[in-house]
N, C-alpha and C positions, 0 to 999 in steps of 0.2 A: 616461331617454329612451325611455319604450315603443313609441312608433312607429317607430323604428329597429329594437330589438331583440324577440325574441317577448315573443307576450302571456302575461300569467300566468292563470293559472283553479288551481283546488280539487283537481280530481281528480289520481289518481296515473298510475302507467303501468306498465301488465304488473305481473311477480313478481321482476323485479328490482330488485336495491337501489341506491338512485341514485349511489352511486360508482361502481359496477360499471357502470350503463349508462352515465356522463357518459366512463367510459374507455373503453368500445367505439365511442362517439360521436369518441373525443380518437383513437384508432386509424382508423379510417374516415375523418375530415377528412385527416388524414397522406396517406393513402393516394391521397385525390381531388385532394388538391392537386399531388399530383407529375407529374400531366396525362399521364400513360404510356399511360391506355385514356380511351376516354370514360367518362361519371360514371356514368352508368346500368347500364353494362358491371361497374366498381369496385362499385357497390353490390350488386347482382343474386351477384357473384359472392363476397361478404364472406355476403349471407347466407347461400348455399349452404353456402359452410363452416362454417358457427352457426347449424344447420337447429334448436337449441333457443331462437331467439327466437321471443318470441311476436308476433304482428301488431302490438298497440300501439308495444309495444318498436321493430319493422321497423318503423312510419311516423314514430316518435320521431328514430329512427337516420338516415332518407334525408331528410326535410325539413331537419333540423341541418346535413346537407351541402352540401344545396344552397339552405340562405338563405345560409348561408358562401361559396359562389360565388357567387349574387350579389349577394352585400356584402363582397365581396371587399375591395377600395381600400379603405374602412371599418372592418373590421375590422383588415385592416395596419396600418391608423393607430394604433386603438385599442390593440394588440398591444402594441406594446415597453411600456408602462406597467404590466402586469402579469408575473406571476410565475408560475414553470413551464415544461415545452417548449410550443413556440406551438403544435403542432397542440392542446392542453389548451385554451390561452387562447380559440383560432378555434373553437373547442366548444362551452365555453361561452357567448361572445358570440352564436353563432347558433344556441343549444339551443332546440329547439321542444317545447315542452312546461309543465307550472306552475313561475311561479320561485319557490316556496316547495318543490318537489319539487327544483330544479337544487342551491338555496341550500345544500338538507339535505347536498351531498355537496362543498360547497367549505369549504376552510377564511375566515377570518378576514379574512386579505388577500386572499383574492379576493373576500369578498362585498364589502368597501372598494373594493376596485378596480371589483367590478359596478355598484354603485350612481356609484359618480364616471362610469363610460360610460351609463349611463341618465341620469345627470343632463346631460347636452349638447346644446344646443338644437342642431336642423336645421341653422338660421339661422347659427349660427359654423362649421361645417365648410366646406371647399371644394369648389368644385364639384365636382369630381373623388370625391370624399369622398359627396358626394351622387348624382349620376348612377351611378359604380361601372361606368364602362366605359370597355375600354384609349382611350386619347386617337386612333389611328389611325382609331378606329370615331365618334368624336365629331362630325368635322368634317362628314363628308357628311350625317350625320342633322342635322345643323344646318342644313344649305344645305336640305334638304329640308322641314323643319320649322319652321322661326324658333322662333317663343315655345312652338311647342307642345312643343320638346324636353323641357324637363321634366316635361312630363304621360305622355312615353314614357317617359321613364330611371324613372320611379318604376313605371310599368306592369310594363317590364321585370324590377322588385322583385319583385313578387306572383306566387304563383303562379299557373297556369292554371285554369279553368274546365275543370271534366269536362263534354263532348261528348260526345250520342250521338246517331250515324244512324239512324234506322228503315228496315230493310227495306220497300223503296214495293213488291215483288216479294209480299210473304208479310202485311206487316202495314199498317196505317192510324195517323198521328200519335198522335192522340187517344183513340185505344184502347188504345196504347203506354204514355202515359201516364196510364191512369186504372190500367191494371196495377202501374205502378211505384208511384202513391199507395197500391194497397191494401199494398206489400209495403214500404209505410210510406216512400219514396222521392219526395222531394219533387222533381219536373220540370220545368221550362217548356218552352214552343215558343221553340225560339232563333229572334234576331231576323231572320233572311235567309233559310236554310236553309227550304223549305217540309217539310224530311226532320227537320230538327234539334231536339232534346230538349236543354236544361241541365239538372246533374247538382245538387240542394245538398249540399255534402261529396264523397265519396269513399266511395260504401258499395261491397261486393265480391259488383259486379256477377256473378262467374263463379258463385256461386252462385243466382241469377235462370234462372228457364224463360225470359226474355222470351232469355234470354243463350244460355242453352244453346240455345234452338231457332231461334235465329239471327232473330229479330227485332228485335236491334241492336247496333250494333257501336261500339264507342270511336271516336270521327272528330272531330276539331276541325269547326266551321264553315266556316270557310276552307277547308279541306280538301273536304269536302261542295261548296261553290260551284264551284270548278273543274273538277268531276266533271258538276255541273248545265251548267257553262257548254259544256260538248262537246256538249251536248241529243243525245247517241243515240239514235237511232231503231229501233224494231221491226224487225228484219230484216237490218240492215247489216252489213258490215265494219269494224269497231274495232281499234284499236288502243293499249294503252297501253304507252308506249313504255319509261318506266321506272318498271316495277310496283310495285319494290319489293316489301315485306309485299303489297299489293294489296290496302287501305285504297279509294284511286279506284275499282279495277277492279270492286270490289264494289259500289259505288255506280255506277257505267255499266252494270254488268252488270243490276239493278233497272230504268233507266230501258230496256233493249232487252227487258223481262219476258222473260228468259231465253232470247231469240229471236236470228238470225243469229249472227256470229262475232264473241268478242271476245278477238284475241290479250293476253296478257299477257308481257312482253316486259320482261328485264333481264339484267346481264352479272353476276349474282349469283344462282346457283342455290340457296344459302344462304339468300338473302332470302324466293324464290321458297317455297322448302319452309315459310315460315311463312306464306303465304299458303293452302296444304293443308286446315289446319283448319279455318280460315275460309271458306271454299270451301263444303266439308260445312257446313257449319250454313246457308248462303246458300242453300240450295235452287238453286243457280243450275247450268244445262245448259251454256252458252254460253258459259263461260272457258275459254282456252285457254294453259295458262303454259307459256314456255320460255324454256330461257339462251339467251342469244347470245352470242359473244363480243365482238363491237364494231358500233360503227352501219351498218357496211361488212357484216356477214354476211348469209351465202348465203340467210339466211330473209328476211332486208329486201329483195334482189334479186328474190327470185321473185315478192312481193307488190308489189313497186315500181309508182303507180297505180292499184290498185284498190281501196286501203281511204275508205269515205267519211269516215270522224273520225280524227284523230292526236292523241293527248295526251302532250304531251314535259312530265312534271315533271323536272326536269332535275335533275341533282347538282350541289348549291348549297352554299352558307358555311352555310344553314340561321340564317343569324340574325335570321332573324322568328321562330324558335322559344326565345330566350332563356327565358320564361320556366320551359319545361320542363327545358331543353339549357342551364343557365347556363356551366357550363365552353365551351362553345364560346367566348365572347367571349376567352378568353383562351387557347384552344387555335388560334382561327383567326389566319390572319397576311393582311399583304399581298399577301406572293409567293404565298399559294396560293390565293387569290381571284386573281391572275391564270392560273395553271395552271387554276383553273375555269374563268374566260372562254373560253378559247382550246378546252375541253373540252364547254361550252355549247354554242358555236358549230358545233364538228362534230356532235353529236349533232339538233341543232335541223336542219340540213342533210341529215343523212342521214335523218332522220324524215320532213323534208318531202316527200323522193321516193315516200314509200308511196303520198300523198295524190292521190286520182284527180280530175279536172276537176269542178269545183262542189263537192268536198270541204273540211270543213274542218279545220284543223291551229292549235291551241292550245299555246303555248309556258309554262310555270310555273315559280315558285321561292316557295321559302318565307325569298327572302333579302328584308332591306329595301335594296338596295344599288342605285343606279340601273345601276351598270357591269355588275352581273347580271342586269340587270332592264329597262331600257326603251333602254338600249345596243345589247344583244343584239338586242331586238326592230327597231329603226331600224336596224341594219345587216342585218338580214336582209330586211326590207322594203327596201331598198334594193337591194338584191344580185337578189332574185328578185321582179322587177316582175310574172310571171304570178302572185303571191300578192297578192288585196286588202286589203287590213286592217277590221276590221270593231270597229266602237265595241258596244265591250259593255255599256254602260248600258241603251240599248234593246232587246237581247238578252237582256239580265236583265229586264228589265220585262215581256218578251214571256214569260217563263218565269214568270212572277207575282213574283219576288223583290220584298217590300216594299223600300221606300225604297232603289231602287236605284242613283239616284242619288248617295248618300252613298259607293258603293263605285267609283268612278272615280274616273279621273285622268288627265288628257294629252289634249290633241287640243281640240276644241272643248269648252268648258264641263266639260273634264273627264269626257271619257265614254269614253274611247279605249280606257283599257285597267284594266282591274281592278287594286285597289290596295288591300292590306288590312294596318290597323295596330292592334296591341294597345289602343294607349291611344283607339282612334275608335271600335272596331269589337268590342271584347273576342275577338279571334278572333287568331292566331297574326299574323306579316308575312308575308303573300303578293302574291304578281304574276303577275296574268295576260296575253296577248295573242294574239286569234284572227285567223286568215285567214280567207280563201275562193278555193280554185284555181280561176282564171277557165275 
């Protein structure tokens, strides 16, 4: 069954021998499934420890973990029918790599046993089995979606699309990418973004001058849109409220060409220090990062009405990012998407106080979940009638975003509030919703 399980091809991988890699593979699954750190955290720090892998090796190693996460239910299925410890069996079922390179290092009974799981049409699994996400997570993308569920649960499958930004500050789209063709890197103009580049494959950008010298940055599209949808202006007061890395703030800080104030703002000075580097390479004057402790601090009080934009990407369940973050579907629960709500909803509150008269304040999540997402937004319109709501269709259009139409949802015809899904959009699941303080 190749369309379930990876695809085969000729070539080998790195200088190890494929028992050896298939058991670094079968130690690594172990490790991710036990759900202790997040996956990226697990991998990142498995290869620190085994700084003698070589890069093929490393993407052979991280892609096998994370098709295993998400084919998760699937492979559980598959599992008891073969032989050995499971983290072995969950290895090789989502070994990414050639399966004449996997085959060389299994015995007898398990190429018998591989071939009986490639032999299984789609078609006879359950749905469950197919989709590959906990049943809690099922129901509202259904209500949400009808028929299109399935064109997300398999989206979900696939991995992401590499994004990049162009610095609008230092460089021009198109010049962007005729650098990346000569240095043999195949780009397009992603389809909304007027900033955004697609990547084909995954080549190592950090070795690129366009990289080093800060003429672009890794950013999903989605990601990019919401940064567009604040439209900063030349001169203003900014704010991004939670900076994180500072992915957004980089991209606001280009559209103010490096002019007025643009706080960068989170309760994680951790995060904030990896925003540093990136910083230095962005040419950019005008960020200004600092912790806070919470949306109540003494720095949100002094500035309370005078910033003219607010960008609350808010801490979310993150599961519009499945296909990068597989483990979350099965790390997040119900009770703590309601401890998010309730944590939404203050941070969204106290952000809005910066917001000075005729300013605007944009609320975000990269969740697909309406209770995080257009819930939040209705109750806070509700709550503070001095905030207008403003349909972002026409907002986006007025910013040139092709076909932007296609990125709404709610309100008239669907224009109310930005709405971004993997399987419509190839772009991460995001939510937007902007005001206007009367």
């Amino acid at each position: 069954m190749a369309p379930i399980l990876s695809a085969s091809c000729a070539e080998t991988i790195g200088d190890m021998h494929p028992r050896a890699l298939l058991d670094a593979c079968a130690e690594l699954v172990g490790l991710a499934l036990k759900f202790d750190h997040p996956a990226d955290q697990v991998v990142s720090r498995y290869f620190r420890e085994h700084r003698a892998l070589g890069p093929r090796e490393r993407a052979t190693l991280a892609e096998t973990v994370y098709t295993v996460l998400r084919r998760k239910l699937l492979f559980d299925h598959f599992a008891p029918s073969g032989s050995g410890p499971k983290e072995r069996r969950m290895a090789i079922l989502g070994f990414h790599g050639p399966r004449d390179f996997l085959k060389s290092a299994l015995s007898d009974v398990e190429k018998r046993w591989l071939d009986q799981c490639d032999a299984v049409r789609p078609d006879d699994l359950l749905d469950r089995h197919r989709h590959n996400l906990p049943e809690w997570l099922v129901a509202p993308l259904k209500a949400q979606l009808g028929d299109e569920f399935p064109a997300l649960a398999e989206s979900l499958q696939q991995p992401a699309p590499l994004d990049l930004r162009v610095n609008a500050l230092t460089d021009k789209r198109a010049d962007v990418q005729k650098e990346l063709g000569l240095a043999g890197i195949r780009a397009e103009p992603a389809p909304f973004s007027p900033w955004g580049l697609r990547i084909d494959g995954k080549p190592a950008l950090a070795k690129l001058d366009a990289f080093a010298r800060g003429a672009v940055e890794v950013q999903d599209e989605g990601s990019q849109l919401l940064a567009l949808l604040l439209d900063a202006k030349r001169g203003e007061m900014v704010v991004d409220f939670c900076a994180g890395a500072g992915g957004k703030t980089l991209a606001i800080g280009a559209t103010m060409r490096s002019t007025g104030r643009l706080y960068a703002f989170d309760t994680s000075a951790h995060r904030l220090d990896a925003l540093k580097p990136r910083l230095a390479r962005s040419k950019l004057s005008n960020v200004h990062p600092a912790a806070i402790a919470h949306e109540r601090d003494e720095r949100i009080k002094r500035l309370a009405g005078k910033i003219d934009r607010v960008l609350v990407d808010a801490p979310c369940s993150g599961l519009g990012t499945l296909r990068r973050n597989p483990d979350l579907k099965w790390r997040q629960t119900p009770a703590a998407i309601e401890e998010l709500k309730a944590k939404q909803t203050a941070i969204l509150q106290g952000a809005a106080r910066l917001v000075k008269s005729g300013g605007r304040l944009v609320y975000a999540t990269c969740s697909v979940l309406p209770e995080e997402n257009e819930a939040i937004a209705e109750a806070f319109g509700a709550a503070h009638p001095d905030f207008e709501v403003r349909d972002v269709v026409p907002l986006l259009e007025g910013l040139k975003v092709a076909d932007a139409r296609r990125l709404g949802a709610g309100g008239g015809e669907g224009t109310r509030y930005l709405r971004l899904w993997p399987h419509r959009h190839a772009t991460d699941g995001f939510f937007a919703a902007v005001w206007q303080r009367k």
